[in-house]
C-alpha positions in Angstrom: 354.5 63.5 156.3 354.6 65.2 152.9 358.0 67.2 152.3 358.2 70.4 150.1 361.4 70.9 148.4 362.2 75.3 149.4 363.6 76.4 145.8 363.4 80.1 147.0 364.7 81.5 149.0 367.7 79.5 149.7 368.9 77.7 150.7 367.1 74.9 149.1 366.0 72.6 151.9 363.2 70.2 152.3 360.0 71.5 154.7 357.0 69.8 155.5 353.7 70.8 154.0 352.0 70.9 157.3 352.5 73.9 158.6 354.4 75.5 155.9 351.7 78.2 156.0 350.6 78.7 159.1 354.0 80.2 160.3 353.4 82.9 157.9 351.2 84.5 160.7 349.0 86.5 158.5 347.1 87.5 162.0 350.0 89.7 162.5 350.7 91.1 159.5 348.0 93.6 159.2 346.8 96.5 161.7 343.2 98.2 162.1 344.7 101.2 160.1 345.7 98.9 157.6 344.7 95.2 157.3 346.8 92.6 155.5 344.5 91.6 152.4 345.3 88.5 150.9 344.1 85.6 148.4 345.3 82.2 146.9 344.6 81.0 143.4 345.5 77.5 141.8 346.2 77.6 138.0 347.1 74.7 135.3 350.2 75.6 133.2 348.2 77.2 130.5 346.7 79.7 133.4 343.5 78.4 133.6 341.6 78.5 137.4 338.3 77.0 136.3 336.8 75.8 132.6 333.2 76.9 131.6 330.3 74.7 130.8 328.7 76.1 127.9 325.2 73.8 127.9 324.9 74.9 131.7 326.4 78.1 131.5 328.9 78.0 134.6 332.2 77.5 135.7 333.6 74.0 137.1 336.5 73.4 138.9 338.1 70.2 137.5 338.9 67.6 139.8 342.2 67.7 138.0 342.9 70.8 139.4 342.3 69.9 143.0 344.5 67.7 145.8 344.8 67.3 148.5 348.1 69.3 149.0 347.1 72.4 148.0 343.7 72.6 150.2 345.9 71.6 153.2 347.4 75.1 152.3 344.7 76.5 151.6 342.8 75.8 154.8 346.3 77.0 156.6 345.9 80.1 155.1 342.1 80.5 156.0 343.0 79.6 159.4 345.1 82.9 159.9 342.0 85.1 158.9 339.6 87.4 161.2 337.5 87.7 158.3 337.0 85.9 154.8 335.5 87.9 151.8 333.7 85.7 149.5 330.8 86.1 147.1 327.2 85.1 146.3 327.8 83.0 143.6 329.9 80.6 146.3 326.8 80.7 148.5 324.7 79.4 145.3 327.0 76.7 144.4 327.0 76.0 148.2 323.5 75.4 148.3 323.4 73.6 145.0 325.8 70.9 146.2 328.7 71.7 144.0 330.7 73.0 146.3 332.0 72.4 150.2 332.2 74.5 153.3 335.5 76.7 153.3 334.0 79.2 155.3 334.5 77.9 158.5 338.3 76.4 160.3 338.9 73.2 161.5 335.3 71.1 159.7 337.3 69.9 156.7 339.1 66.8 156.9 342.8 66.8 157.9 342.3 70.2 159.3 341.6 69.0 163.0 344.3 70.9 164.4 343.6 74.2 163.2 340.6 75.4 165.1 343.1 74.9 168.6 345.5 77.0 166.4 343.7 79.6 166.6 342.9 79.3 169.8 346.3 79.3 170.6 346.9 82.6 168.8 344.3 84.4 170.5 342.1 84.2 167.3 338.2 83.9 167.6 337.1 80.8 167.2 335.9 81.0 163.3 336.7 84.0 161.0 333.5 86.5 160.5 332.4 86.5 156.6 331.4 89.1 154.3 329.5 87.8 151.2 330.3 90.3 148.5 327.5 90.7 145.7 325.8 93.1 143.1 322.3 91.3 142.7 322.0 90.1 146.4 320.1 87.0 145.1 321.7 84.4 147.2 321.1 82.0 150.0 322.4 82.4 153.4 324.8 79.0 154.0 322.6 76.8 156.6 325.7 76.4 158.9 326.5 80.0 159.7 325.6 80.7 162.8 325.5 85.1 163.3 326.3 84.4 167.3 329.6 82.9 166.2 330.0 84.4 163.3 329.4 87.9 162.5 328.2 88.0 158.7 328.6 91.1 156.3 326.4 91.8 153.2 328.4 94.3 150.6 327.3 95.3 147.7 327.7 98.5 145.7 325.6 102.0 145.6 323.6 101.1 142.7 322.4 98.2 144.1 318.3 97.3 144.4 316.9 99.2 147.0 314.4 96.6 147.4 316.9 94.0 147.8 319.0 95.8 150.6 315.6 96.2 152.5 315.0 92.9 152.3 317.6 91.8 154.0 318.3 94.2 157.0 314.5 93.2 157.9 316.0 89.9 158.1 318.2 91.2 160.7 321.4 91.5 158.2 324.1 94.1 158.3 324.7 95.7 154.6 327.5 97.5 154.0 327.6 99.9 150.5 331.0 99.5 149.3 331.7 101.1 145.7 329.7 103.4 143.9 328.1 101.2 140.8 326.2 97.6 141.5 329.4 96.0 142.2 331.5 95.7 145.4 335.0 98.0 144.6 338.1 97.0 147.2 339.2 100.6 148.4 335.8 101.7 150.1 334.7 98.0 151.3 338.4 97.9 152.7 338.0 101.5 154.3 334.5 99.8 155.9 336.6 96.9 157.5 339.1 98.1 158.7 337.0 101.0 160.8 335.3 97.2 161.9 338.6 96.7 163.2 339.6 93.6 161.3 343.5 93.0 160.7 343.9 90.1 158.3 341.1 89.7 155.1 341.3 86.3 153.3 339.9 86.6 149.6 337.8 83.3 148.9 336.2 85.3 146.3 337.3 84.7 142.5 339.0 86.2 139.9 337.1 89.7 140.0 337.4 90.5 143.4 341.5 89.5 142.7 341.0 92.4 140.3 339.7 94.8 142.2 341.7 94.4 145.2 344.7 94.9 142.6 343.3 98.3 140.7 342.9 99.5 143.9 346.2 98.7 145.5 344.5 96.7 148.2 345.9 93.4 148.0 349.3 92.6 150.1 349.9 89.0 149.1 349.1 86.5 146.6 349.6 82.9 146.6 349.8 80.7 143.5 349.8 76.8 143.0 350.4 75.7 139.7 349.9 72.3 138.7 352.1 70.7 136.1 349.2 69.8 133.4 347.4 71.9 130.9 343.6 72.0 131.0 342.6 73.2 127.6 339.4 74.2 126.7 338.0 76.9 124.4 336.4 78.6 127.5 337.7 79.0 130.9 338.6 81.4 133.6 341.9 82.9 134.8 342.9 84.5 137.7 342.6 88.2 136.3 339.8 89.0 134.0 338.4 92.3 132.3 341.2 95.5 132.4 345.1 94.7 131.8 346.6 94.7 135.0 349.6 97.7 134.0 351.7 98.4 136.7 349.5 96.4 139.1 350.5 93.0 137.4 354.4 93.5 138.8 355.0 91.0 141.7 358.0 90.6 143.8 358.5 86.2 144.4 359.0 85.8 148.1 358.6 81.8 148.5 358.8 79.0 145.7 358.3 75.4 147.0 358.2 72.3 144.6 355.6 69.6 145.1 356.8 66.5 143.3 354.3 64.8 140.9 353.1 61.2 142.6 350.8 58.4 140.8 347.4 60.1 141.8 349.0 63.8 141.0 350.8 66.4 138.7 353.8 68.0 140.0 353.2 71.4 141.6 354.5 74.8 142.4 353.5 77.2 145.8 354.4 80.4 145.1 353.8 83.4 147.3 354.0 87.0 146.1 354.2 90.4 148.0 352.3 93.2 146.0 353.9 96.5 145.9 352.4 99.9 144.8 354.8 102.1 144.6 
């Protein structure tokens, strides 16, 4: 079993990975007044999340940036929500093969245990989704299954009419969330929690991070940072667009140390409470 070292807060002990997340309990942490938004980023030293492909014109995720570790946490996290917010340039990569299913519990490897998790808190048996996006030109994920799980179309006021039509004739729910093309956090926030959700996952990139943060909608963050820099003369970090201000202030409330094996860099879980006041 892999063992964390706890450098904050202390004492400093050793824990195990498995689990180190789930006894968070995220599902409780929110209300349907006020939900408990939060997201999970991975970084190299130098801050980068993902590295840009100029001849294809799109962002990678290095395998270098990836283990094994880290998505154990990851899925932990995803476990605890009632809904995941995502976006429809993950449903395009989805459907292009370059990248895997995280929208559903328990159909990753090594993450058996967590769909009887949930069942044991009382949790549905997968979160429902909400695919963020401003163009609505994306494919619906061949898995998702609407009896099971309840999916969400948002995009913003300014969006193509056209568009919108087309997919509530397809049966889809679309929510208008922000008054431009793009999805904004305080109104699509508003939207679920009148839905009655209580815990919101972000698996939706950096811009989504950055709205949820102008708006003073996020509650947590968690961080991995591997011990390697990445480089590159393009690339994408975890906030883009407007300086964060005041919004960029976080207040550490875990730091566990992952130590660096032959097949991996050493690495850092982080997890930070967001406060507006």
């Amino acid at each position: 079993m892999t063992e964390l070292l706890q450098l904050f807060p202390a004492p400093h002990e050793t824990r195990p990975l498995q689990g180190l997340y789930l006894s968070r309990h995220h599902h409780r942490a929110g209300t349907p007044e006020k939900p408990f938004v939060y997201a999970n980023f991975v970084t190299s030293l130098d801050g980068r999340i993902a590295l840009h492909d100029d001849q294809l014109d799109e962002a990678y995720v290095p395998d270098a940036l990836t283990n094994p570790n880290d998505f154990r946490l990851f899925l932990e996290l995803q476990a605890q929500a009632d809904c995941l917010i995502t976006h429809g340039g993950y449903c395009r990569d989805l459907a292009a093969g370059k990248l895997g299913n995280i929208l559903q519990v328990g159909v990753q490897p090594g993450a058996e245990d967590l769909p009887d998790w949930r069942k044991q808190q009382g949790l549905s048996a997968q979160p429902d989704i909400v695919i963020a996006s401003a163009s609505l030109d994306f494919p619906i994920p061949d898995f998702i299954n609407p009896a099971q799980q309840r999916l969400i179309i948002a995009t913003g006021a300014q969006a193509d009419e056209q568009q919108i039509q087309k997919w509530q004739d397809r049966g889809y729910e679309v929510l208008q969330a922000g008054e431009k093309q793009n999805v904004e956090a305080a109104p699509l926030i508003d939207a679920l929690s009148k839905a009655g959700y209580q815990s919101l996952y972000l698996v939706a990139g950096p811009h989504m991070l950055e709205t949820m943060l102008h708006q003073c909608q996020l509650s947590c963050l968690y961080l991995t940072q591997t011990h390697q820099f990445l480089g590159g003369d393009c690339f994408h970090t975890p906030i883009p667009g407007m300086t964060a201000g005041p919004f960029g202030k976080l207040q550490l409330q875990s730091l566990y140390y992952d130590i660096p094996t032959e097949q991996t860099a050493g690495q850092l879980f982080s997890q930070f409470e967001i406060s507006y006041e």
